[in-house]
C-alpha positions in Angstrom: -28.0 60.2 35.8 -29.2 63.4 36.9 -30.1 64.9 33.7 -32.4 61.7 33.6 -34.1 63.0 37.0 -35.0 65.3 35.5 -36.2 64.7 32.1 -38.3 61.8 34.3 -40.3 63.8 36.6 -40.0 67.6 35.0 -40.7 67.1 31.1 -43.8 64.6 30.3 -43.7 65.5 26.9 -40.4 64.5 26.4 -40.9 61.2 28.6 -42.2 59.4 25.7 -39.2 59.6 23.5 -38.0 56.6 26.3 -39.4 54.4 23.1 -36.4 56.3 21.3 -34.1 54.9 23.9 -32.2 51.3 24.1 -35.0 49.8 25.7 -32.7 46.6 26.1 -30.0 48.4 27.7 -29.5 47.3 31.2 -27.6 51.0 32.0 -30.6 52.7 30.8 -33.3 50.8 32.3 -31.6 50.4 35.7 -31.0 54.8 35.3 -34.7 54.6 34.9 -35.3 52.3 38.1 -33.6 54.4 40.5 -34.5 57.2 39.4 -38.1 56.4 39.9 -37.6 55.1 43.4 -35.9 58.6 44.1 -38.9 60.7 42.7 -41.4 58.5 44.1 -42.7 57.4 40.9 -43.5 53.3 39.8 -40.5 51.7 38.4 -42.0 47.9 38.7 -42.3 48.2 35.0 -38.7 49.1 34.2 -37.3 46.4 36.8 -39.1 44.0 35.6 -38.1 44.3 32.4 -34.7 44.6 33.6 -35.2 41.3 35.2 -36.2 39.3 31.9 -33.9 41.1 29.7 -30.3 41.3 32.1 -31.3 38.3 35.3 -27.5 38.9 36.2 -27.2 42.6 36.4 -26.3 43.6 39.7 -29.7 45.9 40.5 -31.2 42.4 39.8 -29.2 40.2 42.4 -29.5 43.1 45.0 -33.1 43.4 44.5 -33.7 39.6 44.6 -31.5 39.6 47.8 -33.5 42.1 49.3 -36.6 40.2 48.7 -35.3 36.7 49.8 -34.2 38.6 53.1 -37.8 40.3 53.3 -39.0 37.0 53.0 -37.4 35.5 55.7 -37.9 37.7 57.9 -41.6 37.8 57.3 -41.3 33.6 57.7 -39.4 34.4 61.5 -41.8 36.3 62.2 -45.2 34.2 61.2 
């Protein structure tokens, strides 16, 4: 994962050949999430298509977790 880091953030030339990639591939795409969130970039396009393509990978149940608690918390608080 750390060679994806950096080929992410330090090489924007070589950021397009992502369309060369398993674009379906729920390792890659969930790579490409966290290692988004660690550089600070947008990954909402990468989860989400994680979330259509792989609903029962386990970025997916943690992130819809996460949400459900945000949720309710907002909800207690309201």
């Amino acid at each position: 994962m750390i060679w994806l880091l950096f080929w992410f953030d330090y090489d924007p030339v070589n950021r397009t050949d992502y369309s060369k990639c398993d674009a379906k591939d729920p390792e890659t795409l969930a790579n490409l999430v966290v290692c988004g969130l660690h550089l600070g970039k947008s990954s909402s396009r990468y989860l989400s298509q994680l979330k259509l393509t792989h609903p029962e990978h386990i970025l997916v149940k943690r992130a819809s977790s996460a949400e459900d608690s945000f949720e309710r918390a907002v909800q207690s608080v309201a």
